[in-house]
C-alpha positions, -999 to 999 in steps of 0.1 A, spaced: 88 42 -136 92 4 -141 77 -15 -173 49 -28 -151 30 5 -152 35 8 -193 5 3 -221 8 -11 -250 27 -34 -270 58 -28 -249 34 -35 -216 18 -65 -233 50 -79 -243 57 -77 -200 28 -91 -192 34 -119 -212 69 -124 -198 51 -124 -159 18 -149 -167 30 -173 -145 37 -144 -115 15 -125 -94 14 -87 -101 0 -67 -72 -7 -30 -72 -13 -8 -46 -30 24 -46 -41 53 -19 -63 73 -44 -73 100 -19 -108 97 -23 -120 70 -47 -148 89 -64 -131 119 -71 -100 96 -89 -125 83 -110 -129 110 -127 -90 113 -130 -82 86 -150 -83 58 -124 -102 29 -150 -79 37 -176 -53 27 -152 -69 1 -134 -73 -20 -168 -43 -12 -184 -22 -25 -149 -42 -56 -159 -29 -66 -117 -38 -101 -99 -49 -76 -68 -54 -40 -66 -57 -31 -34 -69 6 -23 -62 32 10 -81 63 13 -116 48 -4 -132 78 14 -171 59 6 -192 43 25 -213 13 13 -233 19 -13 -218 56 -24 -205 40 -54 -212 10 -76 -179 -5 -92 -182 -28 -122 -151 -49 -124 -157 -78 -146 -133 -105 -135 -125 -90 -101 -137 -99 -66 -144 -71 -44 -139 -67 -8 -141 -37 18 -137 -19 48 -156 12 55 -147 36 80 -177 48 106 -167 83 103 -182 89 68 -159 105 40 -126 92 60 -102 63 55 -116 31 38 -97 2 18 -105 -24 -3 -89 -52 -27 -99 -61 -59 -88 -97 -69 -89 -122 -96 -88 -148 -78 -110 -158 -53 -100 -161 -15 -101 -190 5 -113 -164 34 -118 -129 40 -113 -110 71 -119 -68 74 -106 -50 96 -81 -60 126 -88 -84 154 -87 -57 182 -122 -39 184 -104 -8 195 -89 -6 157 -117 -11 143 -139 15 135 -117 35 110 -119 8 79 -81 6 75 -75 -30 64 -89 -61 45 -65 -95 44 -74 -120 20 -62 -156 27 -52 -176 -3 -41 -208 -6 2 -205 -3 -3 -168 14 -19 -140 27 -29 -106 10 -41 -75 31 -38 -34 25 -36 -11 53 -39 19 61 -16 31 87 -28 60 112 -9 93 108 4 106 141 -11 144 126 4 179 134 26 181 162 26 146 165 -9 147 183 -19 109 178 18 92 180 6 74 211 -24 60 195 0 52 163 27 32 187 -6 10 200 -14 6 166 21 -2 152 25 -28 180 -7 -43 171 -5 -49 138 31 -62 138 15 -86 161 -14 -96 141 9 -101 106 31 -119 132 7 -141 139 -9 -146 97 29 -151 92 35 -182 112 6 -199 94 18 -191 59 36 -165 40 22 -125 43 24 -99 17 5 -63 29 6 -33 14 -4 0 19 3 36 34 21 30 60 29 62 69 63 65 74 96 72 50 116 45 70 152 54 61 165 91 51 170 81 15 131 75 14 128 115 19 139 142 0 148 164 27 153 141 56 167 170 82 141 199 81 114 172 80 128 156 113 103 148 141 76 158 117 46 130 111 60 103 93 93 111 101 94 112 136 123 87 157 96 72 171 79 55 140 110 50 120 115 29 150 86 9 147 91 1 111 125 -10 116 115 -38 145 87 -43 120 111 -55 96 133 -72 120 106 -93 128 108 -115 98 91 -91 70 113 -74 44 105 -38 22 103 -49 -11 112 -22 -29 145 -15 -10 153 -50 -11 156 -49 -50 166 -15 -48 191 -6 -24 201 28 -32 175 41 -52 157 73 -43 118 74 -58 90 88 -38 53 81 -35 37 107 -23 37 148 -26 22 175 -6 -3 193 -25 16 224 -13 43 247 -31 44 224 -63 62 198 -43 52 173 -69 67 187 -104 100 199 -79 99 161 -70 102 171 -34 84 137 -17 83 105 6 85 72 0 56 61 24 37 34 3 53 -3 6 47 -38 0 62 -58 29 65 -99 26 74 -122 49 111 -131 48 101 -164 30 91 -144 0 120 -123 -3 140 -144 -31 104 -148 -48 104 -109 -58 106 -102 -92 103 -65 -93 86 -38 -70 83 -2 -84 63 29 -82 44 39 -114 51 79 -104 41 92 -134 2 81 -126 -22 114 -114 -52 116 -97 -38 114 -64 -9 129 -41 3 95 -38 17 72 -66 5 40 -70 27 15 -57 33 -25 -70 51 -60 -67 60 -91 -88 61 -123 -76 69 -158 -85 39 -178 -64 
């Protein structure tokens, strides 16, 4: 666990050293009303982020009423009720807001919102999983080459930081058991591929960019106590645009925060 992700003085004492920097946090909380009740306020306020940005809202409009005092809200609701959903919370207010992707045949699931601020762009996603036996991969490669194309496109405008569940343990140190989990969802050939021309297209992984050999995971299967065994996948990221890379400060994963089977996920940055 990094020191962004402590309380108290030790966490204020951070804070204080990062006022200047932008601390982002990202979170897929499995079904926002049923985190609430799992601790995800005390967390929300003591992160203290710039942007906390959500996968997996599970709501749609209206289900819940959110007081954030100093915080902006913005989201995207899934049609299919109880499935998907994201959202950002930010301090500061965008320049422009945009839900969703610009391809009508993405958008009915509520999987992203990109805020547009005034040196770069902020958006969470939530990738498709390619489900058992790999039923949707062809939908997910559509998707995949879709969305590199659309942060493509933010990218050559200004600098691009997303963030989300992508989906995928990229690399076999971002699994703990990379060989019996091989050609499964999230670990197929096929989408490790896409997130590698994904990052050869001008983005870079924060988190393996500070830490090159580091193995920490983000999410846990509910099943056979796979998260007190530590037996995970790193599938939660923040990507920037190649720009940004010398700008990060830190990225960790704060994996000692329940409520969901994912950890939450953040970034610090000097813009």
């Amino acid at each position: 666990m990094m020191e962004e992700c402590k309380t108290g003085a030790a966490g204020e004492q951070i804070a204080k050293e990062f006022l200047e920097m932008k601390k982002y946090i990202s979170w897929n909380v499995n079904g926002l009303r049923a985190v609430m009740g799992k601790g995800f306020m005390d967390f929300f306020h003591s992160a203290d982020a710039d942007a906390f940005c959500l996968q997996e809202t599970k709501l749609q409009e209206g289900q819940l009423e959110l007081e954030l005092p100093g915080y902006h809200q913005f989201w995207d609701y899934a049609e299919k009720k109880g499935y998907s959903g994201t959202a950002i919370f930010t301090k500061a207010e965008p320049l422009s807001v945009m839900t969703g992707m610009p391809f009508e045949k993405h958008d009915h699931e509520g999987r992203s919102v990109c805020l547009e601020f005034e040196d770069h762009y902020l958006l969470t996603v939530y990738v498709p999983n390619s489900q058992d036996g790999l039923k949707r991969l062809d939908y997910r490669m559509e998707w995949e080459d879709d969305w590199r194309g659309y942060v493509s496109e933010l990218s050559r405008k200004k600098p691009v930081v997303f963030c989300g569940d992508l989906n995928v343990a990229h690399m076999p140190i971002d699994i703990k058991n990379p060989s019996s989990n091989h050609e499964n969802a999230g670990f197929s050939d096929e989408e490790r591929a896409k997130m590698s021309r994904l990052l050869s297209s001008g983005f870079v992984d924060s988190y393996r960019y500070l830490h090159p050999d580091k193995q920490e995971f983000s999410w846990w299967s509910y099943r056979m106590n796979a998260r007190a065994k530590n037996i995970g996948w790193r599938i939660d990221y923040f990507i920037v645009s190649e720009a940004l890379k010398k700008q990060i400060k830190d990225a960790f994963i704060c994996g000692d925060i329940m409520g969901s089977d994912h950890a939450p996920v953040g970034i610090v940055l000097d813009i």
